[in-house]
C-alpha positions in Angstrom: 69.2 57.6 95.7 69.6 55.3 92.2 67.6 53.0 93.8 64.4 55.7 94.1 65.7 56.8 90.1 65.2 53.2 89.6 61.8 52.3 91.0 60.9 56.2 89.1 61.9 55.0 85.7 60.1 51.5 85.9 57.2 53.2 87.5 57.3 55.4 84.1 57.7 52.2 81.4 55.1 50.7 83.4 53.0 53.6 82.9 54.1 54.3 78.7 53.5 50.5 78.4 49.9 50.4 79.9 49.2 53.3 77.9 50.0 51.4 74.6 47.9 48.6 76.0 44.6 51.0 76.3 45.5 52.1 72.7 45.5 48.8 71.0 42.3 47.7 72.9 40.4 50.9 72.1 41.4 50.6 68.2 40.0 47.2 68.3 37.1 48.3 69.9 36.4 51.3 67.3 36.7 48.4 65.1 34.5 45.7 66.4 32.0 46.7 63.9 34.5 46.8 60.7 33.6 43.4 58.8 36.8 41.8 58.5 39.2 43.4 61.3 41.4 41.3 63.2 42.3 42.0 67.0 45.7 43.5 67.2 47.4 42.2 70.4 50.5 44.0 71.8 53.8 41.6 72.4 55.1 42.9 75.2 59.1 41.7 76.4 60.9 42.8 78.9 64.4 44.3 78.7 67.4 43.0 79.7 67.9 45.3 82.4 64.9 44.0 84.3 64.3 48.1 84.8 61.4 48.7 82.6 59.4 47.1 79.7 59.4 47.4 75.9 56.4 47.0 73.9 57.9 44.8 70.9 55.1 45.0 68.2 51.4 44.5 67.3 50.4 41.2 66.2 47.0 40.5 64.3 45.1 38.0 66.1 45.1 35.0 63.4 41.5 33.4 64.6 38.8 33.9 62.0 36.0 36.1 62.5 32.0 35.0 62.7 30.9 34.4 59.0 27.3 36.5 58.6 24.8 36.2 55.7 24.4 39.4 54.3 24.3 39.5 50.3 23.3 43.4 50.0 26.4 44.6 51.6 29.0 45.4 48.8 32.1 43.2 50.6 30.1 39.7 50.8 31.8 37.1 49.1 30.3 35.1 46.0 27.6 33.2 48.4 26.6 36.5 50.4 28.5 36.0 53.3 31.1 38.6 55.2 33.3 37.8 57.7 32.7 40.0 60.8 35.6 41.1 62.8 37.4 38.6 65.6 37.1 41.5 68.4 35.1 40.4 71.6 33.9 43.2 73.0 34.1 41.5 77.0 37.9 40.4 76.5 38.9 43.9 75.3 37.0 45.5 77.9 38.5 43.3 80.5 42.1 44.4 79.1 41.4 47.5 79.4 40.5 47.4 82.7 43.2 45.9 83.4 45.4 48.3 82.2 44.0 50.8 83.5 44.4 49.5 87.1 47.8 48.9 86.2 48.3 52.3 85.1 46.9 53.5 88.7 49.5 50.9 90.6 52.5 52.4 88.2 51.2 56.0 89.1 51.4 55.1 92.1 54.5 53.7 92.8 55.9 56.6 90.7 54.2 58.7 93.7 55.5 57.3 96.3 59.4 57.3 94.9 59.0 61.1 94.2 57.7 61.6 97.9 60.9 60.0 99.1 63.0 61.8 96.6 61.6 64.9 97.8 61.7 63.4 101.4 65.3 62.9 101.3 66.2 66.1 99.9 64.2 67.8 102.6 66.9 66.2 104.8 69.7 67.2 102.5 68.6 71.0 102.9 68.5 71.1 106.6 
């Protein structure tokens, strides 16, 4: 019976982990436009148990955005340039995706232990 409590509680960090995976990529996304944002990306470690996952923190993604002429916007620099933000809309898209379906396997191994909980305590009853 640990065993299914187990496979329940990893099933459920897998699940809390994914969903701080689909936040950071849709902030990034609502800021693709934002002249200057940098990509967060979420450090993820796992915990010494092995059990379940801990998201550590949110880095800034340290490559330099696209450099764009635009002298009539008020934060270009000296020459008329702004730096656009570092977020590619196709990676964070393809993160979130993946996520997601990560999400769905968690859900659904979090499923399948409750069935057997359930399952076993069926037998208990009888």
């Amino acid at each position: 019976m640990d065993s299914l409590k187990a496979t329940m509680m990893q099933a459920l960090s897998g699940m809390q982990l994914q969903t701080k995976r689909i936040d950071v990529s849709s902030q990034n996304i609502s800021n693709a436009d934002t002249p200057g944002y940098r990509r967060k990306i979420l450090t993820v470690e796992e915990q010494s148990s092995g059990a379940a996952f801990m998201a550590t923190r949110v880095q800034l993604d340290q490559s330099e955005g696209e450099r764009q002429y635009d002298p009539e916007n008020p934060l270009s620099d000296s020459e008329g340039y702004i730096t656009a933000s570092n977020v590619s809309l196709v990676t964070e898209m393809a993160d979130m995706r993946e996520a997601n379906r990560s999400y769905e396997a968690n859900l659904n191994s979090f499923r399948q232990a409750r069935s057997m909980y359930q399952s076993l305590l069926d037998v208990l009853k009888r």
